[in-house]
CHARMM-style PDB file with segment names, atoms N, HN, CA, C and O in Angstrom:
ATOM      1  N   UNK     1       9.106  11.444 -51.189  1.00  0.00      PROA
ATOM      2  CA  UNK     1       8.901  10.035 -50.893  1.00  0.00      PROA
ATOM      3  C   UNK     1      10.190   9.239 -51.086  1.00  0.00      PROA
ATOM      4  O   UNK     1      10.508   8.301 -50.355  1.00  0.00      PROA
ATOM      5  N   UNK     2      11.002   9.734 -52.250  1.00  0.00      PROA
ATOM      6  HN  UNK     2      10.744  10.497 -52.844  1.00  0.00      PROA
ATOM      7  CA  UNK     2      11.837   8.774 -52.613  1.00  0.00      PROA
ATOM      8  C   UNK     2      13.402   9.246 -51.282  1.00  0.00      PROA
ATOM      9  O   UNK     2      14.480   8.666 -51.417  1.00  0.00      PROA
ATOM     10  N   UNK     3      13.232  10.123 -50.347  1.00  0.00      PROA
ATOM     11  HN  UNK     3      12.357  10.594 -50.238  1.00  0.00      PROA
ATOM     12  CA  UNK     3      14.117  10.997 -49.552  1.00  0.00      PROA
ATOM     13  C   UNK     3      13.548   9.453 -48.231  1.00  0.00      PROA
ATOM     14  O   UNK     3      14.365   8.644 -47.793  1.00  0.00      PROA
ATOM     15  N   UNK     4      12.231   9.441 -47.921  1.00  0.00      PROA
ATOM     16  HN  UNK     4      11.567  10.099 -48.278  1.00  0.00      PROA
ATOM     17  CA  UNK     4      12.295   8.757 -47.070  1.00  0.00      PROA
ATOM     18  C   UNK     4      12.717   7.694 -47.168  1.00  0.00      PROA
ATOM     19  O   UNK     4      13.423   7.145 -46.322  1.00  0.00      PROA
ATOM     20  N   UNK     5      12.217   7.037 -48.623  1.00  0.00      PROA
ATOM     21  HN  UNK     5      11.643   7.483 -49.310  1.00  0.00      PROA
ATOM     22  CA  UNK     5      12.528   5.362 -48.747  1.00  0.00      PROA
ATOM     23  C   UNK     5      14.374   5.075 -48.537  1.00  0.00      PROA
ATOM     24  O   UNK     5      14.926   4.106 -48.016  1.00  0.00      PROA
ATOM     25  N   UNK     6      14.816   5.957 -48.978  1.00  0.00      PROA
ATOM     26  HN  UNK     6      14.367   6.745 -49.401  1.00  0.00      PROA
ATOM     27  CA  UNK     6      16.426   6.400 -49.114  1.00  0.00      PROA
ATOM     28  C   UNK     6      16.939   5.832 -47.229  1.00  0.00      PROA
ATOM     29  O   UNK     6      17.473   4.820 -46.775  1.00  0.00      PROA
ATOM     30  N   UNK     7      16.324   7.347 -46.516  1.00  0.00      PROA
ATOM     31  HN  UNK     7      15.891   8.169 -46.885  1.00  0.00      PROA
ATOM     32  CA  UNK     7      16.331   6.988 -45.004  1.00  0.00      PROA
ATOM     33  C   UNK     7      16.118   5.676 -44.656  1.00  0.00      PROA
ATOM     34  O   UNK     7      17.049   4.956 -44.295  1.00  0.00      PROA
ATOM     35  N   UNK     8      14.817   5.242 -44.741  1.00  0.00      PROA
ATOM     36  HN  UNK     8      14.061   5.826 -45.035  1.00  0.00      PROA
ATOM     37  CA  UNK     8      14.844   3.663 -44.484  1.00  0.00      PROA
ATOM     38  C   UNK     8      15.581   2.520 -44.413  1.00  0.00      PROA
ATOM     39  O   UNK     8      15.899   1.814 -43.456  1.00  0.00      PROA
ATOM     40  N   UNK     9      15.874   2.426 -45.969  1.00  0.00      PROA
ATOM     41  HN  UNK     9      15.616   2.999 -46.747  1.00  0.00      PROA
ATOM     42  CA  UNK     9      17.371   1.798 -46.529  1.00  0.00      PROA
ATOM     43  C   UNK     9      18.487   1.703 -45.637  1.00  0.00      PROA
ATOM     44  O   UNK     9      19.047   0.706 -45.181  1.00  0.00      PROA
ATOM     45  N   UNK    10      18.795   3.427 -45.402  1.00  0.00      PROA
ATOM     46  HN  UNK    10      18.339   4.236 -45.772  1.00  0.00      PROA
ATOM     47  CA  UNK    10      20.423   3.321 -44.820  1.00  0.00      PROA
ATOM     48  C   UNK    10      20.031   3.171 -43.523  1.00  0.00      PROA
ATOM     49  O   UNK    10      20.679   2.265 -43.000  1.00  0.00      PROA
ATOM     50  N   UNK    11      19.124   3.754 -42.669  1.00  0.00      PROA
ATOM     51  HN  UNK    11      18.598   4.490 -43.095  1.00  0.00      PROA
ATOM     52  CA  UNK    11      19.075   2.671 -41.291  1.00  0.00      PROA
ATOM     53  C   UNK    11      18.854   1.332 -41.663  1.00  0.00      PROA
ATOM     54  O   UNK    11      19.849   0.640 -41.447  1.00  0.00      PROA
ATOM     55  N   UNK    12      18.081   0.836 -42.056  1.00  0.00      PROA
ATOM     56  HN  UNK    12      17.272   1.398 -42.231  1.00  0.00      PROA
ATOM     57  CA  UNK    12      17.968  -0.881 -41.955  1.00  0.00      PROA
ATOM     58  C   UNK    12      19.303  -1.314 -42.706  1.00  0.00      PROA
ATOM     59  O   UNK    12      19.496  -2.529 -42.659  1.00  0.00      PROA
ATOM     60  N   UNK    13      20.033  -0.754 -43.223  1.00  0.00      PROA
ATOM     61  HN  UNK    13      19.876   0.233 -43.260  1.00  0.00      PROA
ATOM     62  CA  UNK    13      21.445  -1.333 -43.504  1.00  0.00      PROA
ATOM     63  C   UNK    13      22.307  -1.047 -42.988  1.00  0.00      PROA
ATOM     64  O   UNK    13      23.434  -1.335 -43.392  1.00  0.00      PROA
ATOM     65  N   UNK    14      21.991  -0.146 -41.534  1.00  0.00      PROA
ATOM     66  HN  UNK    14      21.076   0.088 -41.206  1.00  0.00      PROA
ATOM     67  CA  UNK    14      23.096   0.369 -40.592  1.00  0.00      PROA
ATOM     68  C   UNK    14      22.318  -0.947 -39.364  1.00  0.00      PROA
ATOM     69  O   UNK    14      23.094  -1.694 -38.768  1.00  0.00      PROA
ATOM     70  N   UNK    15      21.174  -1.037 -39.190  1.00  0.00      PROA
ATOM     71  HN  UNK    15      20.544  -0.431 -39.674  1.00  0.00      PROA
ATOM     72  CA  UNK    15      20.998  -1.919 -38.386  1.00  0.00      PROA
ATOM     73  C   UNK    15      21.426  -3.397 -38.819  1.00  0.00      PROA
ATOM     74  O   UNK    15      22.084  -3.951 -37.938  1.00  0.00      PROA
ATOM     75  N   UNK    16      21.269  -3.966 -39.661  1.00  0.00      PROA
ATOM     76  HN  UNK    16      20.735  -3.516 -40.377  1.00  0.00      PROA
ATOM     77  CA  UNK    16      21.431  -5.133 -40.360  1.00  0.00      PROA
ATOM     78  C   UNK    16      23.267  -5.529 -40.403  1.00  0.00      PROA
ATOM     79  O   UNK    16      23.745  -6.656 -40.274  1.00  0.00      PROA
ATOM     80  N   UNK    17      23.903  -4.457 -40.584  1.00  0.00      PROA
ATOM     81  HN  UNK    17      23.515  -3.542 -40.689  1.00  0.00      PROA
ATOM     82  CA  UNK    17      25.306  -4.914 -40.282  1.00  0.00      PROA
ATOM     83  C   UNK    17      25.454  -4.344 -39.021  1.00  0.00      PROA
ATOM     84  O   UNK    17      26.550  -4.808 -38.707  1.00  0.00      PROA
ATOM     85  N   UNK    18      25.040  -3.539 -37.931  1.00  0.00      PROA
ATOM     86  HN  UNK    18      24.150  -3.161 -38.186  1.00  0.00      PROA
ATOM     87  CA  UNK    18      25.372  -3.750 -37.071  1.00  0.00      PROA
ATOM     88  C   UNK    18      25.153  -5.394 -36.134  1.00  0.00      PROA
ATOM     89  O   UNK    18      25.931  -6.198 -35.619  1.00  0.00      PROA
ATOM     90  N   UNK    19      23.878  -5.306 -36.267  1.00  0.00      PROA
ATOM     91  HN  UNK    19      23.246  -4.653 -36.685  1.00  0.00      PROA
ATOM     92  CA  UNK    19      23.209  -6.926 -35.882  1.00  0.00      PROA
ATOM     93  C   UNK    19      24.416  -7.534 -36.089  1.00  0.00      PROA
ATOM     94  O   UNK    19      25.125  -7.789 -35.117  1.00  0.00      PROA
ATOM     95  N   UNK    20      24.897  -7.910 -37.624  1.00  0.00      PROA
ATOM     96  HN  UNK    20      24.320  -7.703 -38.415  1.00  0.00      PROA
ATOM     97  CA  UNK    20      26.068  -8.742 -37.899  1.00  0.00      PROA
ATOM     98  C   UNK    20      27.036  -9.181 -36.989  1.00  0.00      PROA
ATOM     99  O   UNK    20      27.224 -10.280 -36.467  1.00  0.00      PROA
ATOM    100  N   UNK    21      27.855  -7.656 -36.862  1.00  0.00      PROA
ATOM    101  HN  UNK    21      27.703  -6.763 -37.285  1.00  0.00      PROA
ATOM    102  CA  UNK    21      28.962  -7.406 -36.379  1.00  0.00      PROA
ATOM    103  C   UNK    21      29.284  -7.815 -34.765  1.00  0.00      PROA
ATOM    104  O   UNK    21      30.303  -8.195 -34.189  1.00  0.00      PROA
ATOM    105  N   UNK    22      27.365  -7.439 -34.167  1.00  0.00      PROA
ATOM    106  HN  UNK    22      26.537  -7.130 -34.635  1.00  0.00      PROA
ATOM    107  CA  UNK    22      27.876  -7.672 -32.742  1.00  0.00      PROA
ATOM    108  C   UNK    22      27.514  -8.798 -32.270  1.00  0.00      PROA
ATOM    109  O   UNK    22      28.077  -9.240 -31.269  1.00  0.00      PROA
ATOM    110  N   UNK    23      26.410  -9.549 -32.951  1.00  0.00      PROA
ATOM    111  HN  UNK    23      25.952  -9.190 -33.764  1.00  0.00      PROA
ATOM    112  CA  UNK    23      26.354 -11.339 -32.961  1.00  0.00      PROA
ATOM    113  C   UNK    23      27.945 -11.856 -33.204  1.00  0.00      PROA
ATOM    114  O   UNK    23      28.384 -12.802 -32.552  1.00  0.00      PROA
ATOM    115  N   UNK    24      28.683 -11.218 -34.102  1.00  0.00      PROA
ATOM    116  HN  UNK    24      28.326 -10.449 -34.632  1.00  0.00      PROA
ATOM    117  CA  UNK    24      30.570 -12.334 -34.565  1.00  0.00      PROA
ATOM    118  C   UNK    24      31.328 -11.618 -33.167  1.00  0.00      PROA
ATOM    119  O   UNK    24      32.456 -12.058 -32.943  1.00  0.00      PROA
ATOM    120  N   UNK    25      30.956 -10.856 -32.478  1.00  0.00      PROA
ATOM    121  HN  UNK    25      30.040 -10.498 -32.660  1.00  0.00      PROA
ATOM    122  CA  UNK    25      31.687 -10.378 -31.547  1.00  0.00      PROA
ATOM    123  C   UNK    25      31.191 -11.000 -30.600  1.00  0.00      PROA
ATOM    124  O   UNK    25      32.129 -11.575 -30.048  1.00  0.00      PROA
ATOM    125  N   UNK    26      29.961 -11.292 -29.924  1.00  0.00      PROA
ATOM    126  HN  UNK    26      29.200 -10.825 -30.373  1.00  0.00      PROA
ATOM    127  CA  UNK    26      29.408 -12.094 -28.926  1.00  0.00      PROA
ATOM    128  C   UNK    26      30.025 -13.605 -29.520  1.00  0.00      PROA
ATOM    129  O   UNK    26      30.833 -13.965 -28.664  1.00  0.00      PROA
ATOM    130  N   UNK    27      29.992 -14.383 -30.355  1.00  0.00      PROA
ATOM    131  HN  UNK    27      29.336 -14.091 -31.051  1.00  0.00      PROA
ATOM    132  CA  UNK    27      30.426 -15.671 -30.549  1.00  0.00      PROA
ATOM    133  C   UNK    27      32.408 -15.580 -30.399  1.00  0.00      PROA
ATOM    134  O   UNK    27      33.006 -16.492 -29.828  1.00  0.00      PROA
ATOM    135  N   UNK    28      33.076 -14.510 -30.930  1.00  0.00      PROA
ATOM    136  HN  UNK    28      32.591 -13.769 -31.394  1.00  0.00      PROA
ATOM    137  CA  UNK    28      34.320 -14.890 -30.394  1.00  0.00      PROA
ATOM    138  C   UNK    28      33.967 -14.769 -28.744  1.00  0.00      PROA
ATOM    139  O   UNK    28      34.063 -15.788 -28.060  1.00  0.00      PROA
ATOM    140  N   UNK    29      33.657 -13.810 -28.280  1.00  0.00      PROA
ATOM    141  HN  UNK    29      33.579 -12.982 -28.836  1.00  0.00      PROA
ATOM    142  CA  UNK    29      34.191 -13.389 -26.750  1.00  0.00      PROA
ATOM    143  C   UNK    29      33.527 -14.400 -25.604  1.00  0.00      PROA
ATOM    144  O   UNK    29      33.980 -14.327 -24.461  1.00  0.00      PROA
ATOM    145  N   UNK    30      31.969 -15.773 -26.036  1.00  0.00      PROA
ATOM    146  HN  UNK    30      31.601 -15.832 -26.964  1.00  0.00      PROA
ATOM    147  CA  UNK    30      32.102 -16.521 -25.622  1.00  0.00      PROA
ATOM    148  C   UNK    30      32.658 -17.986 -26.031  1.00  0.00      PROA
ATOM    149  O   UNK    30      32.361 -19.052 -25.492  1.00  0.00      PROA
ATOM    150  N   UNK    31      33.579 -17.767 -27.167  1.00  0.00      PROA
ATOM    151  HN  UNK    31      33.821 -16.901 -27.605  1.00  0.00      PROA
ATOM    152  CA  UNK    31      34.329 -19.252 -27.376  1.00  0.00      PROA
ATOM    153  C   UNK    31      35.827 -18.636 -26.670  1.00  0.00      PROA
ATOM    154  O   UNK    31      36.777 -19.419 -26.658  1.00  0.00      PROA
ATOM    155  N   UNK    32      36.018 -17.274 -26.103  1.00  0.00      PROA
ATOM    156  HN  UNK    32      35.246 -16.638 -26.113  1.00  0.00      PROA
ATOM    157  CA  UNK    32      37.506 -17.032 -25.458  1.00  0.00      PROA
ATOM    158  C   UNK    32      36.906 -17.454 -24.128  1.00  0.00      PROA
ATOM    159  O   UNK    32      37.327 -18.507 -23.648  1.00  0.00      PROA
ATOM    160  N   UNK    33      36.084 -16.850 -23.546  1.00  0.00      PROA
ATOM    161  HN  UNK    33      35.742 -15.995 -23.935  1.00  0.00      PROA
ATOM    162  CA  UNK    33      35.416 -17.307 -22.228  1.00  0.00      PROA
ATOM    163  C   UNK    33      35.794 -18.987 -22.139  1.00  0.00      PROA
ATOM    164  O   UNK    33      36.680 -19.569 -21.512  1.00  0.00      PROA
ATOM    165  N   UNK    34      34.575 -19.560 -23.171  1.00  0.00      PROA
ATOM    166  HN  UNK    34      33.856 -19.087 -23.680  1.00  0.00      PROA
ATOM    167  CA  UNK    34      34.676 -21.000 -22.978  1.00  0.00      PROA
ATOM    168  C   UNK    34      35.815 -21.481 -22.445  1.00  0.00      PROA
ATOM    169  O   UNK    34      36.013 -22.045 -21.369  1.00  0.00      PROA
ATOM    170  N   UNK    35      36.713 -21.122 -23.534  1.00  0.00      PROA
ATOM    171  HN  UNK    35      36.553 -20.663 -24.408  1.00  0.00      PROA
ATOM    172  CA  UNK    35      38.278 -21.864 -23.156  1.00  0.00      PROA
ATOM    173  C   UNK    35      39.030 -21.465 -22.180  1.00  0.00      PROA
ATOM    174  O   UNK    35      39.753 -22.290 -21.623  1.00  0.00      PROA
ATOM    175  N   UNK    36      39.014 -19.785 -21.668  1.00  0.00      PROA
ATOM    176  HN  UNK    36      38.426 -19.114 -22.121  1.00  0.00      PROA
ATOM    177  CA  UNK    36      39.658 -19.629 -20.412  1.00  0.00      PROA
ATOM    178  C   UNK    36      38.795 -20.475 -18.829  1.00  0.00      PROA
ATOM    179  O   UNK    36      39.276 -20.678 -17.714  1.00  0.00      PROA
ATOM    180  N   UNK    37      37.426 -20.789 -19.368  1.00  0.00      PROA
ATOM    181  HN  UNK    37      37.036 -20.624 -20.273  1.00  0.00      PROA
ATOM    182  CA  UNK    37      36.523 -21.401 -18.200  1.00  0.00      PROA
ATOM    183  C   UNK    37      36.895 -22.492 -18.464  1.00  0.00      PROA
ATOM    184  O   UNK    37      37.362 -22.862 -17.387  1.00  0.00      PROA
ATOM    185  N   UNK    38      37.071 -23.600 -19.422  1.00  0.00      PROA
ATOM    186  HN  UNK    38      36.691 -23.299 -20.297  1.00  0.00      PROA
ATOM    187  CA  UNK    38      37.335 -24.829 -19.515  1.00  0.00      PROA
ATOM    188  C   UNK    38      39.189 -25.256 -18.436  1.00  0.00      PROA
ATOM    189  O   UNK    38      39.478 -26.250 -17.770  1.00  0.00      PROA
ATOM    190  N   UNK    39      39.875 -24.196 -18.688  1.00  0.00      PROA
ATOM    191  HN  UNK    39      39.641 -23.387 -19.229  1.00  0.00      PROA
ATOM    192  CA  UNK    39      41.332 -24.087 -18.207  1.00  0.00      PROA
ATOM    193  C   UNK    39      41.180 -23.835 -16.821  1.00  0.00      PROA
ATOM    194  O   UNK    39      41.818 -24.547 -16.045  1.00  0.00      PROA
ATOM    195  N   UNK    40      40.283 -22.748 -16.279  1.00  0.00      PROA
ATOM    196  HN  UNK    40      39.764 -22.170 -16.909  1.00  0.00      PROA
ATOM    197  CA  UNK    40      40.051 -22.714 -15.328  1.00  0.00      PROA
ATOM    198  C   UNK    40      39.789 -23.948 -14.542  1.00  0.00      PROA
ATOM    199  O   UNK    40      40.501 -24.560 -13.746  1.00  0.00      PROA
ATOM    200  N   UNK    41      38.696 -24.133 -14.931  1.00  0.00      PROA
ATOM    201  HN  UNK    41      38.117 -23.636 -15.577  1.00  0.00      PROA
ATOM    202  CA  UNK    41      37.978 -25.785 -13.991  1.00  0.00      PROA
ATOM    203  C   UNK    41      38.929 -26.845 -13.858  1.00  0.00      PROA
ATOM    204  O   UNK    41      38.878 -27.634 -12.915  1.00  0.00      PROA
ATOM    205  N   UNK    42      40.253 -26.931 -15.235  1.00  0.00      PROA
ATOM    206  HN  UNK    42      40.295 -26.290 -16.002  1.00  0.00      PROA
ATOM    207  CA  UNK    42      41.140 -28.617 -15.033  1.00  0.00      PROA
ATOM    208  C   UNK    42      42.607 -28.247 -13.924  1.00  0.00      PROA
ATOM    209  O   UNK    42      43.553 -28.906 -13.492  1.00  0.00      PROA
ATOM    210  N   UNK    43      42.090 -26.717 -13.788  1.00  0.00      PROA
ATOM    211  HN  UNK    43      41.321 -26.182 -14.138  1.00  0.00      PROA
ATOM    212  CA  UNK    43      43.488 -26.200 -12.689  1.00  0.00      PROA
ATOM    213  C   UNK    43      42.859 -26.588 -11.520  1.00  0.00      PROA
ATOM    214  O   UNK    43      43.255 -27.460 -10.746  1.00  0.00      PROA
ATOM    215  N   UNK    44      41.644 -25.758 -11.398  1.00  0.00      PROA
ATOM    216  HN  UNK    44      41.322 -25.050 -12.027  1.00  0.00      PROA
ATOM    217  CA  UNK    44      40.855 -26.543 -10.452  1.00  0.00      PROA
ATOM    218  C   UNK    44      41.041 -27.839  -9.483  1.00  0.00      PROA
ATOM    219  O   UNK    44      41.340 -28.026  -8.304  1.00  0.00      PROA
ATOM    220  N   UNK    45      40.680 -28.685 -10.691  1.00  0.00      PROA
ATOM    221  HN  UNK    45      40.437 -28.533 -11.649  1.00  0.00      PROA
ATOM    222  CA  UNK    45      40.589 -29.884 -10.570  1.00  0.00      PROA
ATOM    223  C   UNK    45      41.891 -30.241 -10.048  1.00  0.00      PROA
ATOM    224  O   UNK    45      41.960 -30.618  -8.878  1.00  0.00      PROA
ATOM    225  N   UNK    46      42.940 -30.171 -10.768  1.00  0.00      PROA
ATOM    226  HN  UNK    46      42.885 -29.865 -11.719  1.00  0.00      PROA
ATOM    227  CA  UNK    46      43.991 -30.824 -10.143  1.00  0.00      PROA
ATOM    228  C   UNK    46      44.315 -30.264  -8.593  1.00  0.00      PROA
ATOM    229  O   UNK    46      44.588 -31.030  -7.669  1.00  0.00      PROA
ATOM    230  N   UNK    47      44.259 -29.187  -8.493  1.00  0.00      PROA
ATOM    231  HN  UNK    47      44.037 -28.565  -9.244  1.00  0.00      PROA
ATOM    232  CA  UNK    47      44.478 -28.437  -7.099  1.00  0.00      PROA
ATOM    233  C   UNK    47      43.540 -29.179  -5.981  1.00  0.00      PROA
ATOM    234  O   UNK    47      43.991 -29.498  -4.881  1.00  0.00      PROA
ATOM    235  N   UNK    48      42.195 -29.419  -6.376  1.00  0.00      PROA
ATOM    236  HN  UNK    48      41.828 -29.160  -7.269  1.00  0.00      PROA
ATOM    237  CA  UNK    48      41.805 -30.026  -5.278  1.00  0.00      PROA
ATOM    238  C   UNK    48      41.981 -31.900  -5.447  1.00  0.00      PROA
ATOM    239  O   UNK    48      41.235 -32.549  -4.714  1.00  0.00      PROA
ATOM    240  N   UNK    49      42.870 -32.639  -6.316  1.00  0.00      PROA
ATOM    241  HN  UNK    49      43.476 -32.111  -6.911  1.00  0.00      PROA
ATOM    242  CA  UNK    49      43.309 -34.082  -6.311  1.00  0.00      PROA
ATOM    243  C   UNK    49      44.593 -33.711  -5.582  1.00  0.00      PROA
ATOM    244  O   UNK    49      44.689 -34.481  -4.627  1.00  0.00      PROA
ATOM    245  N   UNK    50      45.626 -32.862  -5.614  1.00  0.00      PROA
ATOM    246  HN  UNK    50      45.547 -32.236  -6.390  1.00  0.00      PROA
ATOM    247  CA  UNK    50      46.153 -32.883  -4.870  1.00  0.00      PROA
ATOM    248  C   UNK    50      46.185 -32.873  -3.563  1.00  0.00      PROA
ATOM    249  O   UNK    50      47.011 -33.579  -2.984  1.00  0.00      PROA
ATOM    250  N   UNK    51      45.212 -32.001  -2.790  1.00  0.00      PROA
ATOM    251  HN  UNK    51      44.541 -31.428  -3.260  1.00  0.00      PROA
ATOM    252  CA  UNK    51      44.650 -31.357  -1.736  1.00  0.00      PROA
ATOM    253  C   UNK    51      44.460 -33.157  -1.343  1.00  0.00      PROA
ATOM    254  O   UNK    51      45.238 -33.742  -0.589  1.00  0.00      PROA
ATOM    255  N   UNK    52      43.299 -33.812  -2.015  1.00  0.00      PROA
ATOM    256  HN  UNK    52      42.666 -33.337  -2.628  1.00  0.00      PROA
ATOM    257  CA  UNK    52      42.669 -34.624  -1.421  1.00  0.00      PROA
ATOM    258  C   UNK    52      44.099 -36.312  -1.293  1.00  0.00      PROA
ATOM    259  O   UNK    52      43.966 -37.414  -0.761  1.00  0.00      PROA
ATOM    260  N   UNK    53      45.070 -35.799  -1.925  1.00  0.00      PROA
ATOM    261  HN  UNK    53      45.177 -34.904  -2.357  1.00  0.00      PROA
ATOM    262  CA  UNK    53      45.956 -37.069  -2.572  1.00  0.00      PROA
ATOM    263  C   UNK    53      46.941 -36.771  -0.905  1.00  0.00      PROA
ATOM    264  O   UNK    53      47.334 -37.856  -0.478  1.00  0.00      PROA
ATOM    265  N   UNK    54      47.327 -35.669  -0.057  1.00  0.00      PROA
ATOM    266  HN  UNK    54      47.008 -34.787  -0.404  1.00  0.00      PROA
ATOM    267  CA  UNK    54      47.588 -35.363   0.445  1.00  0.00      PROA
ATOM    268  C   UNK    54      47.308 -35.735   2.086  1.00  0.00      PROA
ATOM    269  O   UNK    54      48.047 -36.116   2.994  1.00  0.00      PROA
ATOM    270  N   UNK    55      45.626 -35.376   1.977  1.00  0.00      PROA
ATOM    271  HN  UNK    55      45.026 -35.066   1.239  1.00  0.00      PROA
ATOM    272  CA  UNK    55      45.179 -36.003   3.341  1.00  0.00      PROA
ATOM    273  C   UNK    55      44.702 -37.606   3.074  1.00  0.00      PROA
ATOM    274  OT1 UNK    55      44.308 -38.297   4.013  1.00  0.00      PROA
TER     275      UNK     55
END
């Protein structure tokens, strides 16, 4: 009994920091997104004020 409770343990503490690890990895890789999408859109933007400053 005390072999299974053991098992239990170290999966739910292999799941529990995995959970961790790949929730702090999903929050950097969409605050890098964010900011390369935020940069994206003001290049954007200016490309088509020019376009329109033009005609």
């Amino acid at each position: 009994m005390d072999c299974i409770k053991g098992i239990f343990k170290f999966f739910f503490i292999l799941f529990a920091t995995t959970a961790v690890v790949v929730g702090a990895a999903i929050a950097v890789l969409a605050f890098v997104f964010k900011k390369d999408f935020e940069e994206l859109e003001q290049k954007t933007k200016e490309i088509v004020s020019e376009i329109e400053a033009n005609n």
